[in-house]
C-alpha positions, 0 to 999 in steps of 0.5 A: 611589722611597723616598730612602733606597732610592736612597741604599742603590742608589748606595752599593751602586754605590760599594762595588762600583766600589771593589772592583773598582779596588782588590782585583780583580787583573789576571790573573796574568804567566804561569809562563813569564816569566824572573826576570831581563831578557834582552837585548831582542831586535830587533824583527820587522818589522811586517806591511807594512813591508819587511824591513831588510837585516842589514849585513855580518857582523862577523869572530867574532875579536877586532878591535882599537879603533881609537877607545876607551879603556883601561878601564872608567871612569863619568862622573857629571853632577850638576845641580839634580834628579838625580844621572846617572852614566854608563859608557863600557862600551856608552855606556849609563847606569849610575845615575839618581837623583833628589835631590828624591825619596828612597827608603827608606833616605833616599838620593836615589831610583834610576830606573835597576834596577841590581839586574838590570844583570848581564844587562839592557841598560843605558838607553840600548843600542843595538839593531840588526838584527845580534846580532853589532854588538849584543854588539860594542857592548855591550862597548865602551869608549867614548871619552867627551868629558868627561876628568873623572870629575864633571861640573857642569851646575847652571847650564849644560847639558851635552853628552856624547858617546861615540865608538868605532871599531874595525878590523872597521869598526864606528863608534858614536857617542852624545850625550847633552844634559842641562840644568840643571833638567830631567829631560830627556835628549836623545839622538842615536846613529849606527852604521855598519859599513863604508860602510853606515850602520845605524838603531839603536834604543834600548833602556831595559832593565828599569824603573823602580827605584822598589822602593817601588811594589812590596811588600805594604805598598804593594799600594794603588800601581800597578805598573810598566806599559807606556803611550803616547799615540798621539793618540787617548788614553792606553793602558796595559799590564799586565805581562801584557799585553806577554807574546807571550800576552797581546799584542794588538799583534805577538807578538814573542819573549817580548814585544809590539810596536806601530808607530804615531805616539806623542806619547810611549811608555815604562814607567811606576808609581804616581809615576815614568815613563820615556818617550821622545818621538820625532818621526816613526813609532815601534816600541816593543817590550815585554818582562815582567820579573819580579824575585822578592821578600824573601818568597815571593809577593812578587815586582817585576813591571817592564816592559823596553821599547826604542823603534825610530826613527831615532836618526840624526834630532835630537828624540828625547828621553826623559823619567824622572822623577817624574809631577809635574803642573808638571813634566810640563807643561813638558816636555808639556801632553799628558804630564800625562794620565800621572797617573791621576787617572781620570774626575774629572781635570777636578776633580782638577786644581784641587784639587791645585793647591789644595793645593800653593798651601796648602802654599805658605803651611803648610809641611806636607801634613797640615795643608795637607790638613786646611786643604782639607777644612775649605774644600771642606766650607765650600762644600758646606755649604748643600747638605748643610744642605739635604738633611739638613732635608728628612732631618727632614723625611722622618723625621717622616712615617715613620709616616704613610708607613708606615700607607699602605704597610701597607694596601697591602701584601697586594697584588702589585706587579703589581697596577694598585691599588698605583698609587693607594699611590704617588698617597696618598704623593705626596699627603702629601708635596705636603701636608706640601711635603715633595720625596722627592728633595731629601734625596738629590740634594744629597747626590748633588752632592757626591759629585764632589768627595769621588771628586775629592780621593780621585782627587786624594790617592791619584796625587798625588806631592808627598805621597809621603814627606810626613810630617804629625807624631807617628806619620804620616811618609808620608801616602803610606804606611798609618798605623802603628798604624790610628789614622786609619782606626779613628777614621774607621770610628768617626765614620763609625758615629756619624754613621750613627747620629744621621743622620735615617732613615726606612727600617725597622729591618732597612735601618738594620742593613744600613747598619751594614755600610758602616763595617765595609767602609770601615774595613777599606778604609782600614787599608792606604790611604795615611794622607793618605787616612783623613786627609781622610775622618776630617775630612769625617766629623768635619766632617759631624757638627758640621754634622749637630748644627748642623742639628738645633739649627736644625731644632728652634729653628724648629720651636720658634718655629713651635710657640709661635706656634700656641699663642699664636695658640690661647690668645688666641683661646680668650680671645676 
C-alpha cells in the first residue's frame, strides 16, 4: 500500500481514538438522582452472607451523656502538607486542606465538600445496622483527648481520640492517627450498646471538594468517579454507574454496593483521591451526587462512598490527597495505578519523572517542559531524518508511479491484471532502492513517545497551578488568549506544506483538515499541552529545513560528479 495512504489510515485512527477520549460523554446520571447528599444508608446484605441482627433498640426520648462534652467545639491539627480540622459533634471531620495545592482563590485546596455538610454525613461517620444509633451518633459531642484547640504534628504524629457514652448504653469510641508528613489517616472506631458489641463502617460522605475538576472551562479534567483495586486491576466508576440503575453490583437504595478484597477503594478526580486501604473483605457502597452549578447545565456531579470492614480491627486507613506518583508510592506501590496514564504508562512514567529531575534544576515547568521536548526530539532525530529523505525520495518518482497506475486504471480491482501494476511499482522502486515503507514506519515509531508525553502532561499534578510566564499561570489551565493553540495549528499547516508528498492534489486538500481539527482540539487543553505540540511542530520544521538542505547538497554533489565524469570522457 502506497505510504502516504497509510499515514492518512493511521491518522484517521488518532482522530478518531481522540474523539472518542475526549467529546464522547458518558450518558447522563438519571433525572432521579438528589441535588444534595442524603445520609448513606446501611448496606443490604450481599447474597450469601448471613444477615446482621440489629442491637437492641435505643429509647426514642432524649438520654442523658454520661461521656461527652458541653458544646460543640473543633480541633485543628496542623502538620507539614495539611491543615485537618475536626469536630467533636459526631467525631467526624470538618475540613481537610492541603497546603501544598491551592484552589482558586489561592488558599490552601479543600478535600472535604463542606458546601453539602448541612445534610451530608461528615468523613469519618459511623454507620451501623441501626437508624437509630446512626442519628445517636451523628448528634454527639464527643469528648476529645486533646483539651487545645490547635494541635502541632510538624515533627510527631498525632493520636486523637474521641469518646462518648451515654445512660441508654450507647458507648462510641473513634481515633485518629495522623503523621507528620503524610496524607494518611489512621482510623479505629468501636460501638457497643449494652453488652453487645456492633461492627461499624465508615462513611466519607460526598466528595472530593476539588470545584476545580468541574466546570465548562475544565471540561478536559475527569470528574469525581468511583475506583478500586481488587487485585485483578483498577476498575472505575462513572457517576452514573453507581445509581441502583446503572449498577452492575447490588442495587442498593439510590446506590451500589460491591464486596470483595480491595487493596484500596474510594473516589476519585483528575489530581485528588480519597481511598480507604483496609485489610480483610470490604463492602464498599456507593451513592451519586450531584450539586447544581453557578449556570444552568453546569452542574458538580461527586460520588458518596462508605466502606464496610470491621473498624474493631487495627490497619485501616485512608488515604485523600493528591495523585502525586511518589507520594502515592510511598503509601503503595500498586496506588499509583490511580494516575491514568492509560495504555502508554509504561513511558509515562520515565518521562514525568524526566521532567521532575528537569524541574529540579529549571525551577519552571514551562521551561522544564520545553527542555524535554527539545531532548526527546534530539533522540528521534535520525529516525525522522530517516523517513523524510525517503519522503524525497518517494516524491520524485511521483511521476513515474503515477504513469504506472494511469495505464492500469480502466481496470477493475477485481481484475488478476492489475497484479502486474503492483509488480511495475515494486520493480521501480527496487530500481531507484527506494522501501515504500521506510517513510512511514520511522514515523510510526514514534508516535509512542508523542501519545506518552500527552498521556504524561495531560494527568500530571505537579503542573496543576503551575505558571510558565507573561499571559500562561497554569499549564494545567487552556491559554487565555488561544496564543499556543493558534500558533500550533499554524506550524502545524506549515509543516504540512513544505512535507514532500507524493499523493494527489485531492488527498493533500483532505490533509488540510487534520490542522483545522487539531487547533479546535487544543483551544480549551491544558496550555502546557498546546505548549509541547507548538515545540515538536517548530522543532519538526527545523529538521524538515535541515533535511532538505542535506538531501539537496548531496544530490548536488552526485549530480556534479556525473557531469565531470561526462565531460571528461567526451574529451577522450
Amino acid at each position: 500500500m502506497e505510504r502516504r495512504v497509510l499515514l492518512a489510515v493511521f491518522l484517521c485512527f488518532v482522530v478518531l481514538y481522540a474523539y472518542q477520549a475526549m467529546f464522547v460523554k458518558a450518558p447522563p446520571p438519571k433525572p432521579r438522582l438528589t441535588q444534595q447528599a442524603s445520609q448513606a444508608p446501611a448496606p443490604a446484605a450481599a447474597p450469601g452472607t448471613a444477615a446482621v441482627t440489629s442491637a437492641p433498640p435505643l429509647p426514642a426520648t432524649p438520654v442523658a451523656a454520661k461521656v461527652s462534652e458541653a458544646s460543640e467545639r473543633t480541633i485543628t491539627v496542623e502538620t507539614n502538607v495539611v491543615r485537618a480540622v475536626f469536630t467533636n459533634r459526631g467525631g467526624g471531620l470538618a475540613s481537610w486542606r492541603l497546603k501544598q495545592y491551592l484552589d482558586d482563590r489561592k488558599h490552601p485546596l479543600e478535600l472535604v465538600a463542606t458546601e453539602l455538610m448541612g445534610n451530608a454525613p461528615r468523613p469519618f461517620s459511623l454507620r451501623t445496622d441501626d437508624v437509630g444509633v446512626d442519628s445517636r451518633l451523628d448528634a454527639a459531642l464527643f469528648q476529645v483527648s486533646e483539651s487545645s484547640g490547635t494541635v502541632n504534628a510538624t515533627k510527631t504524629r498525632v493520636r486523637l481520640a474521641f469518646e462518648y457514652q451515654d445512660d441508654s448504653g450507647l458507648r462510641a469510641t473513634k481515633t485518629f492517627v495522623i503523621e507528620p508528613n503524610s496524607y494518611v489517616i489512621g482510623f479505629e472506631a468501636t460501638v457497643a450498646v449494652g453488652d453487645r458489641a456492633l461492627n461499624p463502617y465508615m462513611v466519607w460522605g460526598p466528595g472530593l471538594g476539588d470545584a476545580a475538576a468541574a466546570g465548562e472551562s475544565n471540561r478536559y479534567l475527569q470528574k469525581a468517579e468511583g475506583i478500586w483495586d481488587d487485585q485483578s486491576g483498577i476498575r472505575r466508576l462513572a457517576v452514573n454507574q453507581v445509581t441502583a440503575e446503572g449498577c452492575t453490583g447490588l442495587a442498593v437504595s439510590g446506590g451500589c454496593l460491591w464486596e470483595n478484597t480491595f487493596r484500596f477503594a474510594g473516589v476519585d478526580d483528575h489530581y485528588f483521591a480519597s481511598v480507604v486501604l483496609a485489610k480483610g473483605k470490604t463492602r464498599i457502597e456507593y451513592h451519586p451526587v450531584i450539586v447544581p452549578g453557578a449556570k444552568a447545565g453546569e452542574n458538580r456531579e461527586l460520588v458518596s462512598y462508605a466502606a464496610k470492614v470491621s473498624l474493631a480491627t487495627p490497619g485501616m486507613r485512608v488515604f485523600a490527597g493528591p495523585k502525586d506518583f511518589d507520594v502515592l508510592a510511598s503509601v503503595d506501590g500498586q496506588m499509583v495505578r490511580i494516575i491514568n496514564f492509560g495504555m502508554f504508562s509504561w513511558l509515562a512514567v520515565p518521562l514525568l519523572r524526566a521532567l521532575k529531575s528537569i524541574n529540579g534544576y529549571v525551577g519552571n515547568y514551562g521551561w522544564s517542559i520545553i527542555i524535554l521536548t527539545i531532548l526527546i526530539n534530539a533522540v528521534m532525530f535520525p529516525l525522522r531524518h530517516k523517513s523524510m529523505v525517503s519522503m524525497r525520495k518517494m516524491q520524485k518518482l511521483q511521476p513515474e508511479t503515477k504513469a504506472i497506475q494511469d495505464r492500469y486504471a480502466k481496470l477493475k480491482t477485481t481484475d488478476p491484471a492489475r497484479q502486474k501494476m503492483n509488480a511495475e511499482m515494486m520493480a521501480l522502486y527496487r530500481e531507484k532502492g527506494v522501501n515504500p515503507a521506510s517513510g512511514c514506519v520511522p514515523m510510526l515509531l514514534t508516535m509512542p513517545v508523542l501519545f506518552a508525553f500527552y498521556s504524561m502532561l495531560s494527568q500530571a499534578i505537579e503542573v496543576r497551578g503551575a505558571p510558565f510566564g507573561l499571559w500562561i499561570q497554569d499549564l494545567s489551565r487552556y491559554d487565555p488568549y488561544y496564543v499556543t493553540p493558534v500558533l500550533m495549528g499554524a506550524t502545524m499547516l506549515w509543516q504540512q506544506k513544505m512535507t514532500p508528498s507524493s499523493v494527489d492534489p485531492a488527498q493533500q486538500k483532505m490533509m488540510l483538515i487534520m490542522p483545522i481539527f487539531f487547533t479546535a482540539f487544543f483551544l480549551w487543553s491544558p496550555s502546557g499541552l498546546a505548549l509541547y505540540f507548538l515545540l515538536s511542530n517548530m522543532l519538526a520544521i527545523g529538521q524538515q529545513y535541515l533535511t532538505n538542505h542535506l538531501t539537496s547538497a548531496d544530490a548536488g554533489r552526485v549530480q556534479g560528479t556525473r557531469g565531470g565524469k561526462g565531460g571528461k570522457g567526451s574529451t577522450q
